[in-house]
LUMGUSE-809415 format. One record per residue: x, y, z of N, C-alpha, C in turn. Coordinates in pm, whole numbers, padded with zeros to 5 digits, always signed. Each point is the difference from the previous one (the first is absolute). Last residue first. Example, Ala and Ser with C-alpha at 12.3 -4.5 7.8 and 13.67 -1.06 7.14 Angstrom:
+01285-00225+00708+00082+00119+00006-00077+00109+00073+00029-00572-00007-00089+00119+00000+00090+00120+00000
//
This chain:
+04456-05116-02286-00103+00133+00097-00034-00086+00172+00425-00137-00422-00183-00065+00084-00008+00133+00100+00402-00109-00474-00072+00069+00077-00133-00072+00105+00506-00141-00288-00137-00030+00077-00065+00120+00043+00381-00066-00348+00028+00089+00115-00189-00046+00009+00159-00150-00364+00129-00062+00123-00003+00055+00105-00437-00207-00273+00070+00107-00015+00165-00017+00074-00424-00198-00044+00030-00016-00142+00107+00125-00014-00271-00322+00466+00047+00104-00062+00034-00020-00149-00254-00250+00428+00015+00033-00126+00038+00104-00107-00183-00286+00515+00036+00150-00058+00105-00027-00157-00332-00292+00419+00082-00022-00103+00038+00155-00072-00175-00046+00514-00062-00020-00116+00106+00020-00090-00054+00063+00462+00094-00121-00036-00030-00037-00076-00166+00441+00197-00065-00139+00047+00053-00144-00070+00242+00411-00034-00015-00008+00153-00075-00143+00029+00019+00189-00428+00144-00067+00049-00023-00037+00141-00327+00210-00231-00027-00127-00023+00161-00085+00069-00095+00448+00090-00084-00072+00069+00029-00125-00020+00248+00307-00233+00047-00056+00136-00060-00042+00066-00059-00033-00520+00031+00106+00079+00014-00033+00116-00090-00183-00598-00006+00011+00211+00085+00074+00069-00244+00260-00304+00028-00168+00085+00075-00067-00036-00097+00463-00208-00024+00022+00123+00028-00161+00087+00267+00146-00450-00124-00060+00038-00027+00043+00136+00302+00307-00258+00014-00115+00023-00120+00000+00042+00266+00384-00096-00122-00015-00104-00010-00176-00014+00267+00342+00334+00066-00070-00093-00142-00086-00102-00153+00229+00343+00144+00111-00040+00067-00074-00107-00375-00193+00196-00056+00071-00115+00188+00079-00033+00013-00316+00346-00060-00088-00125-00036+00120-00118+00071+00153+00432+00148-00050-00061-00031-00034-00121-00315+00146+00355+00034+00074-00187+00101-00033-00043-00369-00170+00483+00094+00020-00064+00012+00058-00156-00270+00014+00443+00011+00116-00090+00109-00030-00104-00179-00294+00421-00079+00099-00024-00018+00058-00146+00348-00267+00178-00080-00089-00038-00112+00103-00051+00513+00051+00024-00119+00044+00042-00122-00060-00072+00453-00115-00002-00080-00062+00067-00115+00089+00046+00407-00151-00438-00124+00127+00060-00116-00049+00143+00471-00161-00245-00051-00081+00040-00090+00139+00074+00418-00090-00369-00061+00131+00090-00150-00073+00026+00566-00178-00161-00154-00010+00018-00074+00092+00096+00549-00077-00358-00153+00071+00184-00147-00021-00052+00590-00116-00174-00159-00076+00004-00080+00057+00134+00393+00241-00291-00029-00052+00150-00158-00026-00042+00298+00291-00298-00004-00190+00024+00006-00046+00130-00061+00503-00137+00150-00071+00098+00007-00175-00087-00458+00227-00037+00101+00037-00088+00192-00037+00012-00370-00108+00318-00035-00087-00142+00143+00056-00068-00078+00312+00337+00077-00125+00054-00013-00129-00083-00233+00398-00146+00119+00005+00018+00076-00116+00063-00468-00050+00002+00070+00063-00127+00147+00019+00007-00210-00032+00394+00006-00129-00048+00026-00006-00157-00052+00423+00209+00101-00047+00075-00005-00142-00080-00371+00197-00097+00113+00085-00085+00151-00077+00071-00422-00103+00159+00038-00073-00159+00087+00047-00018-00098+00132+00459+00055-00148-00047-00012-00032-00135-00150+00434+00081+00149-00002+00039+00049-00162+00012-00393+00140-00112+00003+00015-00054+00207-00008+00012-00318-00158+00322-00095-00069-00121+00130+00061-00092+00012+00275+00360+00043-00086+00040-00002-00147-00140-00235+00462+00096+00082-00034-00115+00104-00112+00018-00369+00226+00258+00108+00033+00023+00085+00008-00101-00468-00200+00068+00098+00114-00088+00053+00097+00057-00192-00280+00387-00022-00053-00114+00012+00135-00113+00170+00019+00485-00068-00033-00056-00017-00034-00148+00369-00097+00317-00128+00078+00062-00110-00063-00061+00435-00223-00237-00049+00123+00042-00120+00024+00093+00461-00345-00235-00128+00037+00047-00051+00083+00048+00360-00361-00254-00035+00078+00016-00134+00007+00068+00422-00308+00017-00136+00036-00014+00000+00149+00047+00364-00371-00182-00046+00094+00004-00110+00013+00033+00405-00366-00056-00115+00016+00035-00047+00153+00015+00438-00270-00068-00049-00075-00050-00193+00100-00017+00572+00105+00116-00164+00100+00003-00058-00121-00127+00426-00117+00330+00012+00016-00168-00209+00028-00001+00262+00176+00452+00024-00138-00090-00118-00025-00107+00081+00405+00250+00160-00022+00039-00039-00194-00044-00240+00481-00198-00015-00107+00036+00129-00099+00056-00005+00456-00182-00095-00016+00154+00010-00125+00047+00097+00048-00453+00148+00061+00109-00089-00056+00134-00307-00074-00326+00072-00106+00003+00136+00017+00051-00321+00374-00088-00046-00084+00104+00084-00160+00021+00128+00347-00266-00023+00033+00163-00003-00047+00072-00075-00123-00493+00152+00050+00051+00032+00041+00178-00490-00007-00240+00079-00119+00020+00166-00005+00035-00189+00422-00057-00062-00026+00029+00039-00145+00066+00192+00183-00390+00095+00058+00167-00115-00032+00078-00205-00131-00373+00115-00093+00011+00089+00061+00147-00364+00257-00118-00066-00123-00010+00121-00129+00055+00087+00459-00165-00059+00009+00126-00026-00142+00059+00142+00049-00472+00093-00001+00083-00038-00003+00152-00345-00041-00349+00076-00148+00016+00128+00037+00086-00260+00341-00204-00068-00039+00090+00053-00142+00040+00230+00308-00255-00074+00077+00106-00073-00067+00065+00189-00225-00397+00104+00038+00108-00077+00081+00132-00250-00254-00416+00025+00139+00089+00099+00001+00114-00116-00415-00303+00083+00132-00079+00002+00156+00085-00252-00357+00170+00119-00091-00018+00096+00116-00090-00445+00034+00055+00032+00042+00088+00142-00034+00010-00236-00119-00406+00010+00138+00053+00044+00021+00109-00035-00407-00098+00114+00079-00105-00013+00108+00031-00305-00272+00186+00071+00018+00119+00113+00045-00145-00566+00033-00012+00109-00011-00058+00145+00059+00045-00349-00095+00257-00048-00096-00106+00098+00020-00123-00044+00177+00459+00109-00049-00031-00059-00118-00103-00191+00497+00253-00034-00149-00074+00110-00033-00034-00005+00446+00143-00023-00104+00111-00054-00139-00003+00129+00423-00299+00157-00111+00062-00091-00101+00105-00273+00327-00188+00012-00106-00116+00157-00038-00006-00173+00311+00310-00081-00099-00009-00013-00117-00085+00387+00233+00233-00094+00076-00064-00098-00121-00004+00369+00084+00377-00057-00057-00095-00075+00031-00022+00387+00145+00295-00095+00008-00021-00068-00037-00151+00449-00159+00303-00061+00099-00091-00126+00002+00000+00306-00183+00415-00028-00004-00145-00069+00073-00024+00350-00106+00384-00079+00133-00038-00014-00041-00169+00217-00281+00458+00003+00066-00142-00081+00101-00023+00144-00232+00412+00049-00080-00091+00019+00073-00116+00019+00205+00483-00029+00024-00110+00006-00130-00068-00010+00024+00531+00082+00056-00110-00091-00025-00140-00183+00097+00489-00029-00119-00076+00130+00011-00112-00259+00289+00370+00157-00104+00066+00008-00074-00080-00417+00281-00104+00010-00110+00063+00165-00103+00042-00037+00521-00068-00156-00017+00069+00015-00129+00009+00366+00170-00276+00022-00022+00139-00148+00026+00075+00020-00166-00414+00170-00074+00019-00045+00035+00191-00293+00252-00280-00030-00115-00024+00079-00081+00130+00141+00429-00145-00094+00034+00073-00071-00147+00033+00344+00032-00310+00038+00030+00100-00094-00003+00134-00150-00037-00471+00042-00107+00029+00067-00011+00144-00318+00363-00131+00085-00032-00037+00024-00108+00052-00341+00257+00144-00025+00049-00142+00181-00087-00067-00502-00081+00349+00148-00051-00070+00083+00030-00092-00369+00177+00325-00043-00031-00119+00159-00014-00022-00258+00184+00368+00055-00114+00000+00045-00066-00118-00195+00502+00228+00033-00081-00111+00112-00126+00005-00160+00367+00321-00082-00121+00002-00019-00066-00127+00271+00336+00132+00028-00065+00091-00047-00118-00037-00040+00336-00291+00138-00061+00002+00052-00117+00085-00453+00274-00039+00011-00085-00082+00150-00068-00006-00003+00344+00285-00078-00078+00054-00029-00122-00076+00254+00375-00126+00085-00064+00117-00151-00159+00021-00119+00326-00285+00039-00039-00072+00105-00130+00058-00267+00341+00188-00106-00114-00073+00090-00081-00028+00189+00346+00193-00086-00104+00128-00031-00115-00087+00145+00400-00229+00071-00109-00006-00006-00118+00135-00350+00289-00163+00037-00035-00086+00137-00068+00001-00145+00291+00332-00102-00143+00008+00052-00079-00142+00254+00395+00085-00054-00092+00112-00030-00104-00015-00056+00317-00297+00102-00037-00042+00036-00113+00137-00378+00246-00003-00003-00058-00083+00110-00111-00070+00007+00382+00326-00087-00129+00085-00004-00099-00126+00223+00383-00193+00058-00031+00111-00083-00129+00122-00202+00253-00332+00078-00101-00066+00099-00059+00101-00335+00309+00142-00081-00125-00025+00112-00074-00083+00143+00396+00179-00033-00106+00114-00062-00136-00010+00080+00380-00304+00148-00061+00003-00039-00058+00122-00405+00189-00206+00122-00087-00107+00127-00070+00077-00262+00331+00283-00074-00132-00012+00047-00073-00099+00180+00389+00044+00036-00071+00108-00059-00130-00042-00111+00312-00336+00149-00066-00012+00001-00119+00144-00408+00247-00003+00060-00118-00094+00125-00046-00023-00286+00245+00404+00124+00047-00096+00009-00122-00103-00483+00092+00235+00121-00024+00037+00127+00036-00137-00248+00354+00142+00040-00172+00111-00052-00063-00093-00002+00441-00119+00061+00017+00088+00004-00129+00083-00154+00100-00535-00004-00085+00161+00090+00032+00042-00019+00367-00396+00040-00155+00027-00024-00046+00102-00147+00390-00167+00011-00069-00130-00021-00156+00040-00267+00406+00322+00210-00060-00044-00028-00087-00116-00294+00483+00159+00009-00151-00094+00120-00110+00014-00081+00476+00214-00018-00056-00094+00038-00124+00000-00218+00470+00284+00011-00143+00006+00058-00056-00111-00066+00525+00103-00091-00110-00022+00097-00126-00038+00035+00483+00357+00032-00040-00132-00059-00159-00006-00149+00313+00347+00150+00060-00045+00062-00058-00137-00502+00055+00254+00042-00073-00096+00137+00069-00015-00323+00096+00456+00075+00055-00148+00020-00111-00052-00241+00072+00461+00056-00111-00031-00011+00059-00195-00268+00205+00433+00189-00028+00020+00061-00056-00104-00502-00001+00064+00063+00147-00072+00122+00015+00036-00160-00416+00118-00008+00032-00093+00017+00098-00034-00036-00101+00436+00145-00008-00045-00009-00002-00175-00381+00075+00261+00034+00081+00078+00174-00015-00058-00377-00343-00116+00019+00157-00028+00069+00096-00027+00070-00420+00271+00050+00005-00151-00071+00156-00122-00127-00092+00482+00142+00052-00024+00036-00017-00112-00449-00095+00094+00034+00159+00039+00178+00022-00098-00202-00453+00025-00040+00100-00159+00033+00136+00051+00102-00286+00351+00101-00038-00137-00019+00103-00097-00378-00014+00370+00129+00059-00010+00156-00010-00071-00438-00188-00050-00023+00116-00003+00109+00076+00011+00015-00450+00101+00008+00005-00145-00034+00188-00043-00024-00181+00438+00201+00004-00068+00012+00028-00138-00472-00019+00213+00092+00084+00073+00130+00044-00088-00276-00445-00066-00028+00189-00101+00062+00095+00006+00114-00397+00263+00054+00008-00126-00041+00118-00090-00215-00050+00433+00120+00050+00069+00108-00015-00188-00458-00141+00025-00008+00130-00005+00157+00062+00002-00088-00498-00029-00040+00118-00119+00010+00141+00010+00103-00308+00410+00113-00025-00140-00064+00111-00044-00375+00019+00267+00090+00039+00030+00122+00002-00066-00296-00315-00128-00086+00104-00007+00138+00135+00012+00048-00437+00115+00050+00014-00152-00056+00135-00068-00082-00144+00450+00122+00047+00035+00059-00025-00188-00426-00087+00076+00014+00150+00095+00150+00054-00022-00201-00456-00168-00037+00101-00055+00043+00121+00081+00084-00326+00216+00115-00021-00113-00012+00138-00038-00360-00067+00327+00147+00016+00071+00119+00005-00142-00394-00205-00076-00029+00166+00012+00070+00040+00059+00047-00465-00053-00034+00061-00101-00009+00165-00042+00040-00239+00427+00132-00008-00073+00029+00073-00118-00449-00070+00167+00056+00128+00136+00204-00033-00047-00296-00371-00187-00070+00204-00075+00096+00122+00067+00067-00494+00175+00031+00040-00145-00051+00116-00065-00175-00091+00462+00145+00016-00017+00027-00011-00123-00404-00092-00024-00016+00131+00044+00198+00007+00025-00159-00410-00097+00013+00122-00144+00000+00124+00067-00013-00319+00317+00148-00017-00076-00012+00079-00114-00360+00002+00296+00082+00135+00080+00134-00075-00118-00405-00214-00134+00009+00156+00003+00122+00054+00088-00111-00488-00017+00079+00041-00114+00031+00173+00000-00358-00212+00247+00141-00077+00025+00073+00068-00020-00385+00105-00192-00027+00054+00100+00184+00003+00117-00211-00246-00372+00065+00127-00063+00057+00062+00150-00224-00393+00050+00148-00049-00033+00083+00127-00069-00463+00032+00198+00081-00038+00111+00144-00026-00094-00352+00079-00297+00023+00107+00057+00075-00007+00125-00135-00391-00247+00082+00099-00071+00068+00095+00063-00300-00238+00204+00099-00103+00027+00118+00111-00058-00473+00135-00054+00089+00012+00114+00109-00040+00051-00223-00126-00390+00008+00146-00003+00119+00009+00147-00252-00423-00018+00146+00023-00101+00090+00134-00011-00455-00058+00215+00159-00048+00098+00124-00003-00120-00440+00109-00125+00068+00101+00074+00150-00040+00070-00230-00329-00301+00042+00132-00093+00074+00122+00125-00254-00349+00159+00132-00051-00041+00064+00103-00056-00418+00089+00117+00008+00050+00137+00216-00119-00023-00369-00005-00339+00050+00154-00026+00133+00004+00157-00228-00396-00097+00083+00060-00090+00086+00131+00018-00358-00167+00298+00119-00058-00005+00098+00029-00131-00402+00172-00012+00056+00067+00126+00150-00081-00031-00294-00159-00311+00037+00089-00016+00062+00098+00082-00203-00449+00132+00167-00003-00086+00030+00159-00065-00384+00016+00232+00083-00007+00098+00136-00058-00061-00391+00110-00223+00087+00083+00036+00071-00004+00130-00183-00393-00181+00066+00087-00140+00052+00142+00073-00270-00275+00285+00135-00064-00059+00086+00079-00075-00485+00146+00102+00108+00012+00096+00149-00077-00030-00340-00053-00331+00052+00151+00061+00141-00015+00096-00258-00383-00003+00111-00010-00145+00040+00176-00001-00332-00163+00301+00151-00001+00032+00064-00027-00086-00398+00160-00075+00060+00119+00065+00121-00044+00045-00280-00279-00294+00068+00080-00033+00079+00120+00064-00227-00394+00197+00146+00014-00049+00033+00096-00108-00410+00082+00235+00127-00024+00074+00113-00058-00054-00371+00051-00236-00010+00089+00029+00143+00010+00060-00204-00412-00139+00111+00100-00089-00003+00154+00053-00236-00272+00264+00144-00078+00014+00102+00063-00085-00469+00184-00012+00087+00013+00169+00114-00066-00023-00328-00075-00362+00076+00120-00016+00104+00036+00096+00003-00542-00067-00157+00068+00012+00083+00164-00024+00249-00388-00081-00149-00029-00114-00056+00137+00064+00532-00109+00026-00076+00066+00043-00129+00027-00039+00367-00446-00005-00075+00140-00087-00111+00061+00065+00285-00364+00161+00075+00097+00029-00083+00144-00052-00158-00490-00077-00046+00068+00127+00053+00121+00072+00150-00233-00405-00155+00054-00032-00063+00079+00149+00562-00047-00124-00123-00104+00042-00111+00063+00020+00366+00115-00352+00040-00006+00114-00136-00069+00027+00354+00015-00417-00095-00066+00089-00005+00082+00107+00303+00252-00377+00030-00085+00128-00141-00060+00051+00175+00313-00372-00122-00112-00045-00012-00147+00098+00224+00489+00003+00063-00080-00022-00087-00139-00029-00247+00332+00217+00115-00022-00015+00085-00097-00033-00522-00017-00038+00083+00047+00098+00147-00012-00028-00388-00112-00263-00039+00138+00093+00109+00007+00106-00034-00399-00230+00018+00111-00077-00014+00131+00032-00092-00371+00276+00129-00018-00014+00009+00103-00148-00405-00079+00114+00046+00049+00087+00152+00026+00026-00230-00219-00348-00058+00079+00012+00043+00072+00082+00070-00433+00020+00088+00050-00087+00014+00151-00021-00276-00242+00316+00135+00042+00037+00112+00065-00118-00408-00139-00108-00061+00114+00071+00161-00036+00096-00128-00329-00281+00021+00167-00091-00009+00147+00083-00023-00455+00229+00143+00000-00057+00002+00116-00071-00410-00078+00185+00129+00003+00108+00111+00079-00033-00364-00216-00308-00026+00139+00040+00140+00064+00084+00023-00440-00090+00017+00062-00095-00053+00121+00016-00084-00265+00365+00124-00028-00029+00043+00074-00133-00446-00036+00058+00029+00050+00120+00173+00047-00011-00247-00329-00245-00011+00154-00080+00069+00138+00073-00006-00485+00121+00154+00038-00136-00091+00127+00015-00287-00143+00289+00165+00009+00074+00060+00041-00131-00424-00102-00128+00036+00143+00099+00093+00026+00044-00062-00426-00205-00015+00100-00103+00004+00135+00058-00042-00378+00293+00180+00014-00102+00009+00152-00064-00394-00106+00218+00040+00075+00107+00143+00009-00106-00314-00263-00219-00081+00181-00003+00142+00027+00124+00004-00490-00072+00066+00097-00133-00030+00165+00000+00084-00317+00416-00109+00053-00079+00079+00060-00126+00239-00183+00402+00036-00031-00093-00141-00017-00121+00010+00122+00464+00076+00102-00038+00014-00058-00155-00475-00006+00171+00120-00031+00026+00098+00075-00020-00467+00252+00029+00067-00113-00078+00150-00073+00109-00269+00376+00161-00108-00092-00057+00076-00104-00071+00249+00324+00254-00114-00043+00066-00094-00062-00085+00326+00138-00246+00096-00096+00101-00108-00037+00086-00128+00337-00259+00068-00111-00085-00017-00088+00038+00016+00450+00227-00133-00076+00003-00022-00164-00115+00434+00225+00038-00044+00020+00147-00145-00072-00015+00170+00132-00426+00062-00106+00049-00047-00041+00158-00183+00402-00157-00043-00122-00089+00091-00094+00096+00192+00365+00148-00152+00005+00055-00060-00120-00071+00353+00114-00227+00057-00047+00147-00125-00076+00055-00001+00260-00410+00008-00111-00010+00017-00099+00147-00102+00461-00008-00107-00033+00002+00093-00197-00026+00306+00291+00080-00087-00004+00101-00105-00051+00011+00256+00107-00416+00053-00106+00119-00077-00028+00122-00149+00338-00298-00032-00117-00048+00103-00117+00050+00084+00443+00146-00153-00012+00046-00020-00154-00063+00399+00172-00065-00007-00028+00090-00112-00049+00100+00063+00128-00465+00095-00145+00017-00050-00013+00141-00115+00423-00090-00077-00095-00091+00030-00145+00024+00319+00374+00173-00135-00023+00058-00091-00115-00047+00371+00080-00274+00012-00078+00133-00098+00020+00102-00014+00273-00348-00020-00165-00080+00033-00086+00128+00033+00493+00087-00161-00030-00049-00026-00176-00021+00396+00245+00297+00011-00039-00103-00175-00073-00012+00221+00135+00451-00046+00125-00102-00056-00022-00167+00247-00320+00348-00150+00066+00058-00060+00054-00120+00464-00106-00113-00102-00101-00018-00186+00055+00064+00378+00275+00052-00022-00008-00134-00151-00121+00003+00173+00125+00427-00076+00089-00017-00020-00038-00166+00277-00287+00141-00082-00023+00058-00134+00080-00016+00449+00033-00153-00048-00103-00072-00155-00027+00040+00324+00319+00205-00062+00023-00129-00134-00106-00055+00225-00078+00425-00122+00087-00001-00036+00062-00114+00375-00319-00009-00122-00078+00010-00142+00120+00047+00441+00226-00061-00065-00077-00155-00074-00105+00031+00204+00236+00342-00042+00084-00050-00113-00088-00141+00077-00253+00473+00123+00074-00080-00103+00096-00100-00217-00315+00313+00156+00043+00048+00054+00092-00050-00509-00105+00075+00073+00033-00130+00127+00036+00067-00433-00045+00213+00108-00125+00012+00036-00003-00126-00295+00376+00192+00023-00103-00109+00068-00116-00068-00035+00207+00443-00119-00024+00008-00016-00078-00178+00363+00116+00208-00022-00129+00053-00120-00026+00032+00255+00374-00231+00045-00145-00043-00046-00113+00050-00107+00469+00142-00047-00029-00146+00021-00124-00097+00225+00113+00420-00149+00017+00026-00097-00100-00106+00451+00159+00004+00012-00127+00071-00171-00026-00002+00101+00439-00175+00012-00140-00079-00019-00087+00024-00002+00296+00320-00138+00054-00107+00031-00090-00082+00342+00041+00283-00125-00076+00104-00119-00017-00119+00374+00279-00128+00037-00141-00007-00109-00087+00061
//
């Protein structure tokens, strides 16, 4: 280390690549040349200045030449050295002694980053070998488990050969004992399971559930199957019970026909008949009405207002469903006016004796 410090402060080269640059430049034929014809320009300018002014055209002309020699000769120098980094003319080693010595401390550098390398490389090594080193007595206990298993699976094996050697003795030893007295046959039929059983257990669970099913749909059937059943779910008595209509009874466009069916004009009339007992003073008014919409409600006031026409009783049937009325089509009448326009105190106009309005 003293031998570098040495070598650094005679060539006042800090670092590795200004003593490159330095021994390069020394060493280099064209920069010698540059260097000798700087020197001489210098020397001119120097004796220039002692005979002329400064502002002589002969001393200008030496200075730019001076100044342009300079400049190709740093450029020059700055190519010779690493990375194409400048360094300063007075750093370059001109004579053999200066390159002599920095080349020995460019040596010495190099193998001293080569010590230092190598001398990282060891410590790494060694760092290795301290952390195996750690670690050795926990693999060493895992081997000494390891070869401890192996011993005692070692041992199992032999002590099973043992039993196994000896099984094959005795079964030997009971084989010349052992005759055929007679040969084996065949059964036809499963000895499990019995089918019959399984027939008379599976109809029997079957028969079970089948009237479970049948109790159960019984419970949870709500479905109205008689007039009785009606009378007593709503506390309501009976008025009537009408017929069921076809599709071409449910227009009253032609009322001769319905007027000649006893079947459908008697229901209709004991219908009205009921309802005017019920009534304890003289049954001016009827309304009908339902939930929801086709029910048949629409169809049970023509037919009722039909019949009660038929008596000679002046009735008027006054449709207030505003939404959905069909009075007007059941009897094959105009759709207006109708109960809006009545409502809004508009003139109404009939051609008939029995009025219809939706």
């Amino acid at each position: 280390m003293s031998r570098i410090a040495n070598l650094e402060q005679i060539t006042k080269a800090d670092n590795l690549n200004n003593a490159y640059s330095a021994v390069r430049g020394g060493g280099d034929e064209e920069l010698r040349n540059l260097r000798a014809k700087l020197v001489e320009l210098e020397a001119q300018v120097v004796e220039a200045r002692v005979r002329f002014t400064e502002n002589h055209p002969s001393l200008l002309n030496l200075i730019e030449r001076r100044d342009v020699l300079r400049q190709l000769y740093l450029q020059k120098l700055a190519l010779v050295s690493p990375n194409n980094r400048a360094i300063a003319p007075e750093k370059v080693a001109n004579d053999q002694l200066s390159q002599n010595l920095t080349s020995q401390l460019i040596t010495q550098k190099i193998e001293r980053s080569a010590l230092e390398n190598k001398l990282k490389t060891v410590q790494v090594q060694r760092a290795k070998l301290q952390a195996n080193l750690v670690q050795l007595p926990i693999k060493q206990e895992t081997l000494n488990t390891l070869v401890r298993q192996r011993q005692e699976a070692a041992d199992s094996l032999k002590l099973l050969q043992s039993k196994l050697e000896e099984a094959r003795i005795a079964e030997a030893q009971l084989v010349s004992n052992i005759r055929i007295i007679a040969k084996a046959t065949v059964p036809d039929t499963p000895a499990s399971p019995k089918q019959s059983v399984v027939l008379v257990i599976a109809s029997f669970f079957g028969m079970i559930l089948t009237v479970g099913v049948v109790l159960l749909l019984e419970v949870l059937d709500n479905t109205l199957r008689d007039v009785s059943q009606a009378e007593e779910l709503l506390k309501l008595p009976l008025l009537g019970v009408l017929p069921r209509l076809t599709a071409t009874t449910l227009k009253l466009d032609s009322v001769d026909s319905f007027l000649n069916d006893a079947g459908l004009i008697e229901p209709y009339r004991m219908l009205l008949k009921t309802l005017e007992f019920r009534c304890r003073e003289n049954l001016r008014l009827i309304v009908v009405s339902s939930a929801l919409s086709g029910e048949g409600k629409s169809i049970v006031v023509s037919h009722l207002a039909t019949v009660s026409a038929m008596l000679s009783r002046r009735t008027l049937i006054i449709d207030a469903d505003l939404h959905k009325p069909i009075q007007h089509q059941l009897f094959d009448l105009t759709a207006t006016p109708g109960i809006s326009e009545v409502l809004e105190k508009k003139s109404i106009s009939t051609g008939s004796d029995t009025p219809n309005s939706n």
